[in-house]
Each structure stands twice: as C-alpha cells, then as structure tokens.
N, C-alpha and C positions, 0 to 999 in steps of 0.2 A: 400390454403384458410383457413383463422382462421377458428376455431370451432364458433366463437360469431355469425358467419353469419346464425345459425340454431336460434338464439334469440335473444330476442329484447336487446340492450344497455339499462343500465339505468345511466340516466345523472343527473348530479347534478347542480346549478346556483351558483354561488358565486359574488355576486354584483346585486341586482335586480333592478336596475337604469334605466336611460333615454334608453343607450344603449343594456341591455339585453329585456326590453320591447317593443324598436321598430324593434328588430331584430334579436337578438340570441332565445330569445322564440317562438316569430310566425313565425318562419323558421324552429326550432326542433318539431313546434307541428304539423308540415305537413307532418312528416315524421312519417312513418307509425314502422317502424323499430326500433324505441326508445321510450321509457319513461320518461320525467321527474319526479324525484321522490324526489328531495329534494331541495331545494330554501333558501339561506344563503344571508343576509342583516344588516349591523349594525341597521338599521332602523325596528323594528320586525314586523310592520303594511306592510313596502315592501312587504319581505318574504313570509308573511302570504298570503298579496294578490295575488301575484305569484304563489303561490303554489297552494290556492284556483281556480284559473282561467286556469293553466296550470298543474298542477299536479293532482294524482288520488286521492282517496278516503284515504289512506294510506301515502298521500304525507306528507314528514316534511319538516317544518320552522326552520330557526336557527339563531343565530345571529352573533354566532364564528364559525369560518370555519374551525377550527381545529374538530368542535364536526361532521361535516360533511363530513373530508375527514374519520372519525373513520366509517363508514359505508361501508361494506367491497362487499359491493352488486353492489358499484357503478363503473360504468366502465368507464364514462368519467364525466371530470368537465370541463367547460366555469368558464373562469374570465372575468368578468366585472367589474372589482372594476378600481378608479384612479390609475393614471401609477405608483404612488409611490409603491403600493403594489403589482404591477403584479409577479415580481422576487419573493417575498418573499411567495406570494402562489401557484405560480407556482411549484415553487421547491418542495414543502410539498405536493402539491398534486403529484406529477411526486414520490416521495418519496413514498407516501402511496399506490400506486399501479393503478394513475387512467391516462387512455392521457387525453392532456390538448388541450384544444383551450383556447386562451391568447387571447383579443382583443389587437388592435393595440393600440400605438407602442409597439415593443417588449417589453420597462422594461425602465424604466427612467431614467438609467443610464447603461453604457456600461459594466460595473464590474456584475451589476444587470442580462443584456440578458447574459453574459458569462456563468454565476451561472445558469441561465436557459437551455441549450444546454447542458453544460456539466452533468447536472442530467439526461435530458433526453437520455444521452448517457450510462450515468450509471445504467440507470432502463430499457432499454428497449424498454420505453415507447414511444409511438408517442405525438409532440410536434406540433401545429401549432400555427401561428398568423392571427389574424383576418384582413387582406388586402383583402376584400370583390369585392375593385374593379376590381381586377384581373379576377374576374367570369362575367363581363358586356360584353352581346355582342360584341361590338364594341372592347374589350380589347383581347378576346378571339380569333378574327378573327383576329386583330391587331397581336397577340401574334406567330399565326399559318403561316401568312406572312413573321414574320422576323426567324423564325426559320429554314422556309424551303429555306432563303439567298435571297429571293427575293431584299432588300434593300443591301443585300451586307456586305461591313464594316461597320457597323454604328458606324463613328466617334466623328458626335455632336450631341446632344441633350436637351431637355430644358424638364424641369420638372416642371406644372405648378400647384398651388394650390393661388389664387390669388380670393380673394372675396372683394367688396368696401366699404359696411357698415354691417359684417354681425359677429359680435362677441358675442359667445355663453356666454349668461348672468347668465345660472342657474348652477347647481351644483358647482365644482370645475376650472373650467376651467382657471381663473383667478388667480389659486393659482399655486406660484411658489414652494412651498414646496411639494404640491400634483402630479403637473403633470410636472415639471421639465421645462416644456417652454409655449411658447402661440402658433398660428399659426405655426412654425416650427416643433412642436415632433405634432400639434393634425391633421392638415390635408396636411403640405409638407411630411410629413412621407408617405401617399397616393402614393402622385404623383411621391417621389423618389421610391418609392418600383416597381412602375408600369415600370419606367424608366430602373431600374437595370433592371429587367425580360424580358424587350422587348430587351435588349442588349443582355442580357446573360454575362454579366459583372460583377462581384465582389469583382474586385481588384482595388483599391482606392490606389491612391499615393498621392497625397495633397489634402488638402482643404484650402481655402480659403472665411472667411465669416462675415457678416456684421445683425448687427438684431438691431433692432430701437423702441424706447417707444416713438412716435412723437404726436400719434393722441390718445390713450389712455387715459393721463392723462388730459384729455382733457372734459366739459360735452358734451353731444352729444343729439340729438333726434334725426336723420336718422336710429339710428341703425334696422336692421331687425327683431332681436328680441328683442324691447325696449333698452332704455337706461342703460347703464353702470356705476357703483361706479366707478368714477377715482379715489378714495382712494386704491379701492379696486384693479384695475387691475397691479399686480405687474408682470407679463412677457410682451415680447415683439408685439407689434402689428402689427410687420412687420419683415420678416427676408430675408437673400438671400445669394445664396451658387454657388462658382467657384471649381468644384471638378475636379482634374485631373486623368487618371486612368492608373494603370501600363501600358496599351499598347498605350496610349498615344491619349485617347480618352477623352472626352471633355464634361460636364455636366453642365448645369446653371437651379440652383432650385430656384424658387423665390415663399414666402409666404409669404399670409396677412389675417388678418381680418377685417383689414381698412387702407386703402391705398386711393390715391385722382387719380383713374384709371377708364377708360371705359373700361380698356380690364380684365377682366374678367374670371374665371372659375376654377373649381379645379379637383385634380386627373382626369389630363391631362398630357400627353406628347408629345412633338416634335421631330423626329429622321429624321437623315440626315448619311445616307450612300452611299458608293459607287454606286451603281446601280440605289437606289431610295429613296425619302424620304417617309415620313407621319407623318399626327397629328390629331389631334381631335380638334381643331379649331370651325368649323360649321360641326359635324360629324364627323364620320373618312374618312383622304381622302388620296390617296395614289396619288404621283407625281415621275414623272423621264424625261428619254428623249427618244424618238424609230422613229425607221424612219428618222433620222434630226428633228425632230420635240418636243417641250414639250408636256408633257401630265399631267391631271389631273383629277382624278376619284376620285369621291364622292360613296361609299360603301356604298349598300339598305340592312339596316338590318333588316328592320320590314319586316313579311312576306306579307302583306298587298295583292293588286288586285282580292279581293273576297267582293260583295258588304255585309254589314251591318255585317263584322268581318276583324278585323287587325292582327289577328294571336294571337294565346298566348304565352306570354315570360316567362320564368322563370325568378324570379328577381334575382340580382348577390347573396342578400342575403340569399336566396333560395336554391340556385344553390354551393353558399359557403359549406351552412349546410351540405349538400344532399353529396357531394363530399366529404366532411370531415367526415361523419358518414360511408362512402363506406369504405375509407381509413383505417377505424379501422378495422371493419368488414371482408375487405381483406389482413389486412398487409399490406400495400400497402405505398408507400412514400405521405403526404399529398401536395396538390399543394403550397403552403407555406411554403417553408423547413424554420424549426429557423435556418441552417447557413446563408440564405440571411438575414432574419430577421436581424440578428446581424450585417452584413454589412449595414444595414440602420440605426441601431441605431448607430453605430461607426462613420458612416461620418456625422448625424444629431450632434451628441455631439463635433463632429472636428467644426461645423462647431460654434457652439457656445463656443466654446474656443476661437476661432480666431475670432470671433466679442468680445469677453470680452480680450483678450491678443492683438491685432491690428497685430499678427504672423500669417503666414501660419503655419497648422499642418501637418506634413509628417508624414505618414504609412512607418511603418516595411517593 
C-alpha cells in the first residue's frame, strides 16, 4: 500500500470549463481524502472562480499549465481542457511527476493517446480516462454479468449514442480543429468504450465507416439547447461504424446529435452471446432461453420498498472520482486502463478515415 494513503493528495484542475464544473470538481470535493489546491484556466475569471469555491485559503489560479504542473506538492492533475490539448498536457504532466485523469476521449488523434501511454509507461505514473459511465449502476452490474460468462461468447453488439435534437451549442464543440469530430469522438466514444469493457475485447480487425453533415448545415429551432451557427458547425452530425474484431465478433456504433429518429439514447450498449443477450433499451434487461422457453428480465436497481426513501445512489461521477483517488492511494490499476482507452480512440479515428477515404481500414 502506497505511503500517500497516510495523507491527503493534492490535486490540481487544468481546464475549468462546463466539464470540470459539472463534475470533476463536485465529485473531488466529496472526497474527504484530497485537496484541491490549484485551478489552471486560459480564461483567468474561470480559475479564480474555481479556486475561490473549491479551493482552500492558499489555493492558486493560473492560466498556463506549464506554471502549474511546476508545483512539486501536487500529486494528481484532471484535464479538462478540448480534446486537441489532452495528449500535449497530458504528457507534461505524466512528465512532471503528477497521475493524470484525462477526461474523455483519450486524445484527438491516435499518434496523440499513443504519446499518452507511452509517458505513462515511462514515469511510472497512473494514467486514466474519464469514461464515467462505466461507474453507473446498471453498467457495473451489466459489467459483473458478462464477466462471470453468464452471456457466454459475446459475438454481436451494438454500441448506442444516438440523440434527435440535441447538439451542444456552447464552448468548442463545433469546432473541428479543437475537438477533432462532432457526435463520434464527443459521445460514441461513450458508448464504444462501454461496448469494448462488457466484451472484454480489444482487438479490432477492420472498421468500416460512414459520418454525415446532412441536418447541421442546416437553421434549426428544435434544438435542445437552442439553435445552432450552421456556419459555424464544421464536424459531423451524424456518424456510424461496422467494426470487425480479430475473433471474429461483430460491433455496430452508431452516433448522432441530430438525426430524424424516435429511437433514442446514448452511452448504451446491446450484446448478444451464446448463452444470453442484454441491453439497456428500457433499463437493463437480461434475455436468453431455459426450460424450452424464452426469458426476459428487467434488472431492479434502485434499492426502493421502504416508504418516503428510494435508497441513496452514488452518482457514476461520484463513484468515478472515489475509485480513481483509491487507485492512487493504493497503487492499484485505475478501472480505465489508457491501453483500452487507446483501442477506442484507434477504431473511432478508423472509423473516420473510412467515412473520408470510402476504404475499409484494417488493423496490424
């Protein structure tokens, strides 16, 4: 057991945006075990605010993250910054002696998450990515099903991140230089992540893939959060991926942030194996056959049947933090190894070469 587990970590923020506000901070400030103590923002009013509301008395603001990983007190840093910059702060902080939690996706290009694993392999350091839904109820029970073979071979599966009017208007999202795609790298990244982990799969043999600008360039007012620059939205608004995998299993990813569908939902998956299937459809629900007979069970995750309380849940983002701070603490492998990471960003980048070349891409 590491020595850090006698004291508290002190953590650093780099990126004080949408995403470390609604969830990397109020998940480390539950934790009794760390401190945040410094807050790194190009925007210095972020910083400051973050730091002010989450940090101590002592805490700093910064606005280059180079002056922040020079703090030799700090033991872990969270990126939150756009996916353009993940790899390149990643690496410097893995360099300067801190683990990383990386939010999703790995690194915005495949060269990029490589440079990421390979540093953490060379310092030591623990390395995770932010795949939050991995830590959800229903994914964790899901997860503890296929591992102990109940479903068997799981040979197909469907990887779902499919939303009808719902494209994220504010920060970078739209930008193809920033975050390297639209719906595919921001929430199928999700849903494949979830997909590989319930397999236990990470060896990819082709892909095959298709991504579309149809309804973007387009004006809109249904959207969920307000209307869209169609000048401005230059990634795709719809993507969708045929992966094949060396054992000869069988993947269909399909995302959107606007698509002309009722059906619905994201950082979802569908597996079908030998013994049994499930998906998260209406819940999670587990199907097979026994007796001569089919079956189909609807899984009760809420702990509910006590009147005027429904149980208290940990949130995944919560439950993310809490696990990822033990990890350090204990030495201990983080439940998001960056080797899968990297197999998610490799078959996401196959799959948009082969919607930009009209080729399938084959793996080494």
């Amino acid at each position: 057991m590491s020595e850090q587990t006698n004291r508290k970590l002190k953590v650093g923020i780099i990126g004080c945006g949408g995403i470390a506000r609604g969830k990397h901070m109020p998940s480390l400030g539950k934790l009794s075990q760390v401190d945040m103590t410094a807050f790194c923002d190009l925007n210095a009013a972020n910083a400051q605010g973050a730091a002010k509301q989450y940090g101590g008395a002592d805490a700093a603001a910064y606005t280059d993250y180079r002056e922040l990983l020079k703090d030799d007190s700090i033991d872990v840093v969270h990126v939150c910054t756009p996916n353009a910059s993940h790899a390149d702060i990643t690496v410097a902080a893995l360099e300067a002696g801190k683990h990383v939690m990386c939010e999703k996706p790995m690194a915005k290009t495949v060269e990029g998450a490589r440079r990421m694993l390979e540093a953490a392999k060379r310092t030591g350091k623990k390395l995770t990515i932010g795949y939050n839904n991995r830590f959800r109820p229903d994914s964790v029970y899901l997860h503890e099903v296929c591992a102990r073979g109940d479903l068997g071979d799981i040979y197909f599966a469907k990887a779902h991140a499919i939303r009808r009017r719902a494209v994220p208007t504010w920060g970078v999202f739209l930008d193809e230089e920033q975050q390297g795609g639209g719906p595919l790298i921001d929430i199928g990244t999700h849903a494949l992540d979830l997909t590989l982990w319930m397999m236990d799969n990470y060896e990819p043999k082709l892909v095959v893939g298709t991504a579309y600008h149809k309804l973007g360039g387009r004006p809109n007012s249904a959207n969920a959060w307000g209307p869209w620059d169609p000048a401005k939205f230059q990634v795709e608004d719809s993507a969708f991926g045929f992966v094949v995998m060396k054992n000869g299993a069988t993947i269909v990813l399909e995302s959107s942030w606007a698509l002309n569908t009722l059906q619905t939902g994201e950082a979802r998956c569908t597996l079908c194996g030998t013994e049994g299937g499930a998906d998260m459809q209406e819940g999670l629900r587990i199907n097979g056959e026994d007796f001569g007979r089919l079956y189909a069970t609807k899984v009760q995750l809420e702990a509910g049947g006590v009147d005027f309380y429904d149980g208290a849940e940990e949130s995944s983002a919560d439950r993310e933090a809490r696990e990822w701070i033990e990890a350090v603490q204990n030495d201990a492998d983080p439940v998001v190894k960056p080797e899968q990471a990297l197999v998610v960003t490799e078959i996401l980048a196959a799959i948009y070469e082969s919607a930009r070349t009209g080729e399938a891409v084959h793996f080494e």
